[in-house]
SESE-367874 format. One record per residue (C-alpha): residue number from 1; residue in one letter; chain; x, y, z. Coordinates in pm, 1 decimal. Layout:
REM residues N
r i:NUM&aa:A&ch:A&x:X&y:Y&z:Z
...
This chain:
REM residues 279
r i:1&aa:X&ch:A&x:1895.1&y:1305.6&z:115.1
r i:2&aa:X&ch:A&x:1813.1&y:930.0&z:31.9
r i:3&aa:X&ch:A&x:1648.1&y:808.6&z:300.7
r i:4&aa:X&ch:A&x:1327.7&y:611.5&z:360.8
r i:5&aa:X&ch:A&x:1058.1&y:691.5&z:621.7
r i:6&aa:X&ch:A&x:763.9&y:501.0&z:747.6
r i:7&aa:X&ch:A&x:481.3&y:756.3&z:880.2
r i:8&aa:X&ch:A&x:178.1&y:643.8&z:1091.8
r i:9&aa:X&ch:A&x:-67.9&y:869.3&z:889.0
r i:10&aa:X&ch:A&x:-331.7&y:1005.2&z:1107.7
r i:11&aa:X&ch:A&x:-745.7&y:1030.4&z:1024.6
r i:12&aa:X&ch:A&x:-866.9&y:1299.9&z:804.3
r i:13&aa:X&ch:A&x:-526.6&y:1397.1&z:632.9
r i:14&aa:X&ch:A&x:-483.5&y:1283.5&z:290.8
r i:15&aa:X&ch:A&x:-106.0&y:1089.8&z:167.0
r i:16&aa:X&ch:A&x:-56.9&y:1420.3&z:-13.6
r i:17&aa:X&ch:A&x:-105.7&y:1637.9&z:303.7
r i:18&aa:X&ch:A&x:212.7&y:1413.1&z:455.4
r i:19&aa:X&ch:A&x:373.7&y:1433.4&z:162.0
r i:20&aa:X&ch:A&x:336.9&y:1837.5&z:223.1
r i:21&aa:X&ch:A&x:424.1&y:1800.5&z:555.7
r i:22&aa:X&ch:A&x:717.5&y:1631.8&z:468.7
r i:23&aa:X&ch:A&x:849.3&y:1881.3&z:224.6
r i:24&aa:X&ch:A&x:795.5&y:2141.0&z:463.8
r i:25&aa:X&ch:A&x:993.6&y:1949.5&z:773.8
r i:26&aa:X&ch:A&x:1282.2&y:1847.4&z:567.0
r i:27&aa:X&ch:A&x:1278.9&y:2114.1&z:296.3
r i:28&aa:X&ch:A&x:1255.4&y:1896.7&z:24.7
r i:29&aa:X&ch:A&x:1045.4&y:1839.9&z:-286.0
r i:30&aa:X&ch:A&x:1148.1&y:1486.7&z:-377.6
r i:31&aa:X&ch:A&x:931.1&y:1281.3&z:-168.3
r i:32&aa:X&ch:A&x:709.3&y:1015.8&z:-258.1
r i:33&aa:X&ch:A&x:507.2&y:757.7&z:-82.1
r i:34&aa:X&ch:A&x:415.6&y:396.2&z:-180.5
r i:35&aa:X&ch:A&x:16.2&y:354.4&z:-176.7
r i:36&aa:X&ch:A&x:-239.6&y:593.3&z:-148.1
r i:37&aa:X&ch:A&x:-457.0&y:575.5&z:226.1
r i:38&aa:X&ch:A&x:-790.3&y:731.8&z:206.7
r i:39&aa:X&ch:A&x:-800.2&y:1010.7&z:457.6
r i:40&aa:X&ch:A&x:-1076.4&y:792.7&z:682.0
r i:41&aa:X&ch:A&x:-799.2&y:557.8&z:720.8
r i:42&aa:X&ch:A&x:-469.5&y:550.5&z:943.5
r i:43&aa:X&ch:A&x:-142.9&y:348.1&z:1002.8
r i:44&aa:X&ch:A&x:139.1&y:280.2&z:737.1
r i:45&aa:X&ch:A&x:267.3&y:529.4&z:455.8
r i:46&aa:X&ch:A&x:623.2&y:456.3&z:325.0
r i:47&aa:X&ch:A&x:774.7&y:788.3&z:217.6
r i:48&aa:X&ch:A&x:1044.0&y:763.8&z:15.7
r i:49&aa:X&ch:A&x:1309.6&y:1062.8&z:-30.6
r i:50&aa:X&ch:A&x:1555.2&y:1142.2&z:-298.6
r i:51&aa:X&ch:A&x:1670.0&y:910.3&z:-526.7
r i:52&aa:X&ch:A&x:1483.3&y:614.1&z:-319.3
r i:53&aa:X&ch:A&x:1170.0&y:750.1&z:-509.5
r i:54&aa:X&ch:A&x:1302.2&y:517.9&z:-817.0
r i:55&aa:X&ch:A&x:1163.5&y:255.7&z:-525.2
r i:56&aa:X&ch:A&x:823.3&y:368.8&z:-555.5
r i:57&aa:X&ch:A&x:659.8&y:66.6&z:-766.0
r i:58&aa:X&ch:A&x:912.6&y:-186.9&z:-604.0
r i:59&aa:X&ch:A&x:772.1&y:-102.1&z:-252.1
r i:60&aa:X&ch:A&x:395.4&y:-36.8&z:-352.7
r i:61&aa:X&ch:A&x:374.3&y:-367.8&z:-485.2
r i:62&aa:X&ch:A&x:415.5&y:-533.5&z:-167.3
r i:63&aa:X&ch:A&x:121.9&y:-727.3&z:48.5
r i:64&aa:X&ch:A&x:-24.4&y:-493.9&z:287.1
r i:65&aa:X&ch:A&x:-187.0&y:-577.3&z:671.8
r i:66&aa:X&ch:A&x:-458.1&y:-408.2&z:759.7
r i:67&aa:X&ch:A&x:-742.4&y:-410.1&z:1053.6
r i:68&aa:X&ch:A&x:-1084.8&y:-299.1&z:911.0
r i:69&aa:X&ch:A&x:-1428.3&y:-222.4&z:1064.3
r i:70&aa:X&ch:A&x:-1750.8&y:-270.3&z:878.3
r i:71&aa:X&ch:A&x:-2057.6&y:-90.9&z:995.9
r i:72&aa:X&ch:A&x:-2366.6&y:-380.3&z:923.8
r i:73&aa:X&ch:A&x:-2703.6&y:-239.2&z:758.8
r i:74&aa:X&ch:A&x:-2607.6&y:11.7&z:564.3
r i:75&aa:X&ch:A&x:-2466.5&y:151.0&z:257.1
r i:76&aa:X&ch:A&x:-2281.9&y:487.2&z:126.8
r i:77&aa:X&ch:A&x:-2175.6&y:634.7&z:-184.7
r i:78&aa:X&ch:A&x:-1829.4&y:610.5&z:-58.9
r i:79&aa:X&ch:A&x:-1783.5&y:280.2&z:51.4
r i:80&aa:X&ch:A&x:-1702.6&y:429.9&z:384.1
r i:81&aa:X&ch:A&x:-1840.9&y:596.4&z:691.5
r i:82&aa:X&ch:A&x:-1754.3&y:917.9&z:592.9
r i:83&aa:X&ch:A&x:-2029.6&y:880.9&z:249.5
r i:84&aa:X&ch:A&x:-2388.7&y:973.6&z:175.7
r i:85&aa:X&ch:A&x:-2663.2&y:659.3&z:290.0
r i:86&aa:X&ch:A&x:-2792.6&y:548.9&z:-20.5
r i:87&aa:X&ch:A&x:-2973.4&y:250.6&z:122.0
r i:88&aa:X&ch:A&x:-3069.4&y:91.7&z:434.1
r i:89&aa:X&ch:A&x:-3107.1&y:-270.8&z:555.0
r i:90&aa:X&ch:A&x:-3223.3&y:-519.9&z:848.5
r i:91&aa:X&ch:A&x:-2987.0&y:-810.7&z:961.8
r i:92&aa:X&ch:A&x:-2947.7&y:-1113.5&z:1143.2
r i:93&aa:X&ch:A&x:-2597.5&y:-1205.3&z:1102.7
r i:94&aa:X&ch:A&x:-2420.2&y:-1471.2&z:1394.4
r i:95&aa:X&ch:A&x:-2096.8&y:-1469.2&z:1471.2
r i:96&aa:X&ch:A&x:-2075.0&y:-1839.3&z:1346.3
r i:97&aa:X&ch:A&x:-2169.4&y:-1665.9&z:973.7
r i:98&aa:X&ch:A&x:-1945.9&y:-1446.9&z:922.9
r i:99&aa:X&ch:A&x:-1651.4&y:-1660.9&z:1078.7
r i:100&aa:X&ch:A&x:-1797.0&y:-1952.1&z:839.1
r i:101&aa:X&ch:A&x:-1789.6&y:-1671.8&z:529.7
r i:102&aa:X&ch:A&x:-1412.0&y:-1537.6&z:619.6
r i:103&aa:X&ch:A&x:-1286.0&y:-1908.8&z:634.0
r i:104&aa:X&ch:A&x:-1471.1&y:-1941.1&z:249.5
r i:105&aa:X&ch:A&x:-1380.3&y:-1611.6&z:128.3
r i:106&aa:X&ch:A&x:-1181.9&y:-1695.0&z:-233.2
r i:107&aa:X&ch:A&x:-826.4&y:-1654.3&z:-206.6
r i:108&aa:X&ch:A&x:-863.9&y:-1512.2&z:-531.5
r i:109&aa:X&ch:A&x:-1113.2&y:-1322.7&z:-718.7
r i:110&aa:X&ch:A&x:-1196.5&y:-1023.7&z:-967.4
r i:111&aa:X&ch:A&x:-1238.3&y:-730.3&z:-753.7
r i:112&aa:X&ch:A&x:-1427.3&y:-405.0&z:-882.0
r i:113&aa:X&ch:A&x:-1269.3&y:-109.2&z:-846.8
r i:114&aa:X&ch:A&x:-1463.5&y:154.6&z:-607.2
r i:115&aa:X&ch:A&x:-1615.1&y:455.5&z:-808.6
r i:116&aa:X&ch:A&x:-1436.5&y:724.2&z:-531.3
r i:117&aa:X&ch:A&x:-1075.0&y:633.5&z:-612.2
r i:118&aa:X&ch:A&x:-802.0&y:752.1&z:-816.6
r i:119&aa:X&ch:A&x:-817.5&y:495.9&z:-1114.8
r i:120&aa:X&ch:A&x:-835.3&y:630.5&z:-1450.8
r i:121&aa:X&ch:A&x:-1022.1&y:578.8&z:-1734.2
r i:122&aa:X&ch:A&x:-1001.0&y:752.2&z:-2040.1
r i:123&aa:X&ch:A&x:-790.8&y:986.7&z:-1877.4
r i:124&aa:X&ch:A&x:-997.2&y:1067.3&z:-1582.6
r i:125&aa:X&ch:A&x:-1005.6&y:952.8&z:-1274.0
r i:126&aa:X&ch:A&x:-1351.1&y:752.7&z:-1142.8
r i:127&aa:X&ch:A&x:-1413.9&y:958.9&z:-848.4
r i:128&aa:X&ch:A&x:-1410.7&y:1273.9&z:-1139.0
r i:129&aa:X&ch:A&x:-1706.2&y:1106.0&z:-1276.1
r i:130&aa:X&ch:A&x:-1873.5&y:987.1&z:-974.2
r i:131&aa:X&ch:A&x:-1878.3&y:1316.0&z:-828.2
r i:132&aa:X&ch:A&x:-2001.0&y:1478.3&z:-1161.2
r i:133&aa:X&ch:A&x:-2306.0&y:1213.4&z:-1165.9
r i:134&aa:X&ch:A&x:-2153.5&y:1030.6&z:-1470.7
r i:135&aa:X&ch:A&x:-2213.6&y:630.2&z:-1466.1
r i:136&aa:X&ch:A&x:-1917.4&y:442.0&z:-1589.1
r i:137&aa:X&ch:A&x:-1819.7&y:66.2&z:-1598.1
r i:138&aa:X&ch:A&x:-1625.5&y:48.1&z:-1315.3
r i:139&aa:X&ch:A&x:-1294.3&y:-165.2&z:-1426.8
r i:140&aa:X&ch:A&x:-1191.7&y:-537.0&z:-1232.6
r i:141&aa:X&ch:A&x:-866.6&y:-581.6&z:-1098.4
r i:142&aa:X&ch:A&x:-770.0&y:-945.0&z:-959.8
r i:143&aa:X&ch:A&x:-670.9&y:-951.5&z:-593.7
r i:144&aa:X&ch:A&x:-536.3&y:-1164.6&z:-361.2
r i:145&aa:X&ch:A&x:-725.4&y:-1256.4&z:-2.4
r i:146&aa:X&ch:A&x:-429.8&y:-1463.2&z:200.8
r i:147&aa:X&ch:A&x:-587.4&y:-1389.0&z:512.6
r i:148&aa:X&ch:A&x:-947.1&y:-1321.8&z:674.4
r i:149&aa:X&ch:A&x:-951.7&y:-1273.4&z:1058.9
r i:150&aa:X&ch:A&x:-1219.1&y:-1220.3&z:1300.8
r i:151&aa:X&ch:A&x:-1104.2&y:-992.7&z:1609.3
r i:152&aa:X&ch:A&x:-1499.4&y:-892.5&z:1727.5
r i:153&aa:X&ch:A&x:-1839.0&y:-872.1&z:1667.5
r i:154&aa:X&ch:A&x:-2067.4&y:-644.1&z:1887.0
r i:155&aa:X&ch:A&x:-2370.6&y:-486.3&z:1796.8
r i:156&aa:X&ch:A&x:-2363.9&y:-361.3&z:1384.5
r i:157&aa:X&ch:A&x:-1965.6&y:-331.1&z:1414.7
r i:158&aa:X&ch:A&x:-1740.9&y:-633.9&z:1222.2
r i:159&aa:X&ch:A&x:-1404.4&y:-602.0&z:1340.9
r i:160&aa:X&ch:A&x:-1132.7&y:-829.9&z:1111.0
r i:161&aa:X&ch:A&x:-814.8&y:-810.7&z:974.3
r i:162&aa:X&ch:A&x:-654.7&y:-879.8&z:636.9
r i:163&aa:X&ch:A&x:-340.6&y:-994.5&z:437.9
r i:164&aa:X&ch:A&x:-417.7&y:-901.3&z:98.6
r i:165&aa:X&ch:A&x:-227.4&y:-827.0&z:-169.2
r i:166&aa:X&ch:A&x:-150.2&y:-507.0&z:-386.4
r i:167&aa:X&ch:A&x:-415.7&y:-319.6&z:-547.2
r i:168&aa:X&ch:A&x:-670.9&y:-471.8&z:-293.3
r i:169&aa:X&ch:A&x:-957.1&y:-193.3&z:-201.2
r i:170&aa:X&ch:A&x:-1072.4&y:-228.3&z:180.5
r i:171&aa:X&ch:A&x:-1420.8&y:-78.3&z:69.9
r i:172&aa:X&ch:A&x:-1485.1&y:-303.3&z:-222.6
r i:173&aa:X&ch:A&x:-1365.1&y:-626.5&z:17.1
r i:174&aa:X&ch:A&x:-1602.2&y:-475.7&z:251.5
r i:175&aa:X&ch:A&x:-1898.0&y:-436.8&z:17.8
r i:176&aa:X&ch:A&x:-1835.3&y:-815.3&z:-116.0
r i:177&aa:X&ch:A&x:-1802.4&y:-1015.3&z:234.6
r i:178&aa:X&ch:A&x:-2144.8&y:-811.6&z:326.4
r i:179&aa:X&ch:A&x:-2306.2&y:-952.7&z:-28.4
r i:180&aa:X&ch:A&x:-2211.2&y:-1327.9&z:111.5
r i:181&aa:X&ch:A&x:-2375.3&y:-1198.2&z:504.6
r i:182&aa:X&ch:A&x:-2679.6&y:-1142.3&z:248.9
r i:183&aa:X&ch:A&x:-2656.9&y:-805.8&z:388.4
r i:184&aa:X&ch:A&x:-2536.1&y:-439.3&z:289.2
r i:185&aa:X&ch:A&x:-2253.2&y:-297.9&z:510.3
r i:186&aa:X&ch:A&x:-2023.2&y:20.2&z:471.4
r i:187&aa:X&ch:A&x:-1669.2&y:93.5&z:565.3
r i:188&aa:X&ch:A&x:-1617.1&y:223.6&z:955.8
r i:189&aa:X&ch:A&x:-1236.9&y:278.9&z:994.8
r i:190&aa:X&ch:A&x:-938.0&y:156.0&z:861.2
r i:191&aa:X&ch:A&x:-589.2&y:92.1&z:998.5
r i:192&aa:X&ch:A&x:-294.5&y:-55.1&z:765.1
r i:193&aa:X&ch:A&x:-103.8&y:-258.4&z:1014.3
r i:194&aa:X&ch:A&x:200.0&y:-352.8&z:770.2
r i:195&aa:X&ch:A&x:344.0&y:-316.9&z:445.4
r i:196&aa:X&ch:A&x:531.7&y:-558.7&z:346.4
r i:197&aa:X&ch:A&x:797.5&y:-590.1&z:626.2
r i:198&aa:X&ch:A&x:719.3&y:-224.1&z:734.9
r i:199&aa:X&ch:A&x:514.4&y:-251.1&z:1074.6
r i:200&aa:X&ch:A&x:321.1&y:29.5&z:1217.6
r i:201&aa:X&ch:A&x:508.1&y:-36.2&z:1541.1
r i:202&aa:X&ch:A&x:806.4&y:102.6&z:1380.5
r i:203&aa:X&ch:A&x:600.7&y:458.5&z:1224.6
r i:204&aa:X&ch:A&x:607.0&y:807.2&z:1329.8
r i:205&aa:X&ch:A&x:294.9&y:1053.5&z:1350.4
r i:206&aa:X&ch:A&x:345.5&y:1384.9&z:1210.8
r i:207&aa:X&ch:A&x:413.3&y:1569.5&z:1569.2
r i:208&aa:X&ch:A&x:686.7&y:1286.5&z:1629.1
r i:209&aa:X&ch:A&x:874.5&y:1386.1&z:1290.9
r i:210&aa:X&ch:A&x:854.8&y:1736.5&z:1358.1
r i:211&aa:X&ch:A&x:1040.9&y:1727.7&z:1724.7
r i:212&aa:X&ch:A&x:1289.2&y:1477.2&z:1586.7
r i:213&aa:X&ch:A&x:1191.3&y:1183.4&z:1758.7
r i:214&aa:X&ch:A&x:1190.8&y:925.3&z:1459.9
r i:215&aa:X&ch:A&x:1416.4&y:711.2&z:1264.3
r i:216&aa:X&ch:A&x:1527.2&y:696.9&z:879.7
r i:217&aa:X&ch:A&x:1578.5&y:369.7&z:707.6
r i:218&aa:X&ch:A&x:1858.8&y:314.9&z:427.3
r i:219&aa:X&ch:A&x:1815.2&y:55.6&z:156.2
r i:220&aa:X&ch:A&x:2041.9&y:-190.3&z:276.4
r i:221&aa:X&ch:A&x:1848.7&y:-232.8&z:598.1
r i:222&aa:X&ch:A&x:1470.3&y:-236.1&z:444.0
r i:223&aa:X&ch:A&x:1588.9&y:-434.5&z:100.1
r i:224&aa:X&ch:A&x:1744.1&y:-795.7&z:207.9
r i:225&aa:X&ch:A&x:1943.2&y:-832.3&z:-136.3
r i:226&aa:X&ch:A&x:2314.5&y:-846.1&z:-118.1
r i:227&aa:X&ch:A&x:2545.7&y:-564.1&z:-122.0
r i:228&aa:X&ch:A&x:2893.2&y:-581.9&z:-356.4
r i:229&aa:X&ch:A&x:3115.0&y:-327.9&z:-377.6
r i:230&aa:X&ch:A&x:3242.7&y:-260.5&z:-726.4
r i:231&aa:X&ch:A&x:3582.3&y:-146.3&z:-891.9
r i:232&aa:X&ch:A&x:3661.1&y:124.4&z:-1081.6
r i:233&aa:X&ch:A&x:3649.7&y:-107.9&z:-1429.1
r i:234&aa:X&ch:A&x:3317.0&y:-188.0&z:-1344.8
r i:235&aa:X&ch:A&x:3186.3&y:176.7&z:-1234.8
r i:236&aa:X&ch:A&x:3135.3&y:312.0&z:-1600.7
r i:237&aa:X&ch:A&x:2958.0&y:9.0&z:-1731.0
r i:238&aa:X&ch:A&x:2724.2&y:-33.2&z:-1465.2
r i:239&aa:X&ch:A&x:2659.4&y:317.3&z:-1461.8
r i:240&aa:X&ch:A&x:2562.7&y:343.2&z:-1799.4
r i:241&aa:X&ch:A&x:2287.2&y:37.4&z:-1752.7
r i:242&aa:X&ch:A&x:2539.5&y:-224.1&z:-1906.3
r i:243&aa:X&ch:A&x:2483.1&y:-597.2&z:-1894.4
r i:244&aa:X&ch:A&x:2771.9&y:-783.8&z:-1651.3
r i:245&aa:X&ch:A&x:2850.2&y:-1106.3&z:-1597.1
r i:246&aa:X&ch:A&x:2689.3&y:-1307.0&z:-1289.3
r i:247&aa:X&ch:A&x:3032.4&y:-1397.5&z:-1128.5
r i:248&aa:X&ch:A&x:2894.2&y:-1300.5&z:-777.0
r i:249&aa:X&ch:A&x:2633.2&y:-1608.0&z:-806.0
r i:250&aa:X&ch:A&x:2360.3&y:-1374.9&z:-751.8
r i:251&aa:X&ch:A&x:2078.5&y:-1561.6&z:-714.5
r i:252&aa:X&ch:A&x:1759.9&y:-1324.7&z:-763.9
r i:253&aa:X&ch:A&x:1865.0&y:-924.3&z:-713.2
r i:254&aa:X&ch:A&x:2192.5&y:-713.2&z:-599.3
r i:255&aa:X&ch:A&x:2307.5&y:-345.6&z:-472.7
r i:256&aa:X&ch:A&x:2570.8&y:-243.2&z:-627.1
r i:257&aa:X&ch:A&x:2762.9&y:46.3&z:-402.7
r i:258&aa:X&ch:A&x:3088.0&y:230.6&z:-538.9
r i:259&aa:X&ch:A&x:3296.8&y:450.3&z:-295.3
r i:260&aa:X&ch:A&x:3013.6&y:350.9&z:-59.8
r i:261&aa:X&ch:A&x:2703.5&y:523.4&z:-291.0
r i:262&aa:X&ch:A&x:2464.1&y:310.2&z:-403.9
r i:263&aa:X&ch:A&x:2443.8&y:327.4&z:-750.1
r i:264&aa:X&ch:A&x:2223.7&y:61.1&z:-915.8
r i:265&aa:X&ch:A&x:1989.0&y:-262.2&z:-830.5
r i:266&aa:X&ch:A&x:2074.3&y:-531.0&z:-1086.4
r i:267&aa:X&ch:A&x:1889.1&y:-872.6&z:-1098.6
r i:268&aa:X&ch:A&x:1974.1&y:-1188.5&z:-1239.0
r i:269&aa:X&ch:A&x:1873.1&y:-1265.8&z:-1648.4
r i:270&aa:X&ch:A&x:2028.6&y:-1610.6&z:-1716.6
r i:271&aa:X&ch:A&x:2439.0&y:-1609.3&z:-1664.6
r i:272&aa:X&ch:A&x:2455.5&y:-1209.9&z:-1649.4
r i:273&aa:X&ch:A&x:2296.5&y:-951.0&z:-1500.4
r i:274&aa:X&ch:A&x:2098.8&y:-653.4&z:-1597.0
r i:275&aa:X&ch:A&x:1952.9&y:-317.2&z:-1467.7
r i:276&aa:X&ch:A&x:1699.2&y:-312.7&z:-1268.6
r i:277&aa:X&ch:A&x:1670.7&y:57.4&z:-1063.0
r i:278&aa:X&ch:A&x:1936.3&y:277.2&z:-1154.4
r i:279&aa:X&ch:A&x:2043.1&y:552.7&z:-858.0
């Protein structure tokens, strides 16, 4: 089965638990999914079966949509609701602020990495040594901030949403717009909206998979490349990762299908193309 579905994951399961779920449902062990959602959080997981799993990093590097709470005044081991309070602290904060420090925010920046997640270092993963009391220099990624929205502001709750791109932690974005409110602030839920072009309108909850009510996605409706049948002289090359010539005036990346399988993505590489995910 090569098939792609997009699952509204649900608060307090982990991406493994659908992943689980999954395998059970469809009887299946090859499953994957594209980027990790802490179990506080809820909306888009792309699951990816059979031989679409080779689509993993394609389809995790896209931008992801999310809508984001922050909690004003104080802050948690975690980075989220769900934490310890490790410190507490009064605030003032207008609406006119924060709307001034969202339009300011850098499109760009060096973000650090949140000491509960599943980066590792020297083999481990950070929340390994943050949960065993070990202080580590937490690593910097560089993210992308395309988009800072204000949807409400009542009481200590910040309600916004995001484009960001890949790699982008909610909780450290969280911690950093509270540092420019000159205040402390924790994460309070978390919903990604979109991945990519995959829209939570178009997910299913667990309890929607299991009666049937949901929809699979093939490549050639969730990839926009073009699709070219090839001939039998072309098969064995292309099968075993051979260069061809660009006579189809491919312009950036192509399916190739044979007997209607799909059995490689090649992209462009001067006047011929080369491998690029071999089914």
């Amino acid at each position: 089965m090569d098939k792609l579905l997009v699952v509204n994951k649900e608060k307090n399961l982990t991406s493994r638990d659908i992943v689980n779920n999954l395998t059970k449902i469809f009887n299946t062990k090859k499953i994957g999914h594209t980027g990790t959602l802490d179990p506080i959080a809820t909306g888009v997981l792309v699951c990816l079966f059979g031989k679409y799993t080779k689509l993993v990093d394609l389809l995790t590097s896209l931008d992801k949509e999310y809508i984001a709470e922050i909690k004003l005044g104080i802050k948690t081991d975690t980075g989220d609701i769900t934490g310890s309070i490790i410190e507490n602290k009064k605030y003032n904060i207008t609406k006119e602020e924060i709307i001034k420090v969202f339009k300011e925010f850098p499109s760009k920046y060096k973000q650090i990495v949140p000491k509960y997640s599943a980066v590792k270092i020297n083999g481990k993963k950070l929340y390994e040594y943050a949960r065993n009391n070990i202080e580590i220099e937490l690593p910097k990624r560089e993210v992308s901030i395309f988009s800072l929205e204000l949807i409400d502001y009542e009481k200590d709750i910040i309600k916004f949403k995001t484009h960001v791109s890949k790699g982008t932690y909610i909780r450290s974005l969280i911690e950093d717009i509270c540092e420019k409110l000159g205040t402390i602030g924790t994460m309070n839920n978390l919903i990604r909206t979109k991945q990519g072009g995959f829209d939570i309108e178009d997910s299913f909850i667990l309890d929607d998979i299991k009666n049937g009510n949901f929809k699979f996605q093939n490549i050639h409706e969730f990839l926009k490349y073009p699709s070219i049948e090839i001939n039998d002289e072309l098969i064995k090359i292309i099968k075993n990762g051979g260069r061809i010539k660009n006579i189809y005036n491919v312009q950036d990346k192509v399916i190739f299908t044979y007997q209607g399988e799909d059995i490689a993505i090649y992209e462009t590489n001067n006047e011929t193309l080369k491998p690029y995910i071999m089914f």
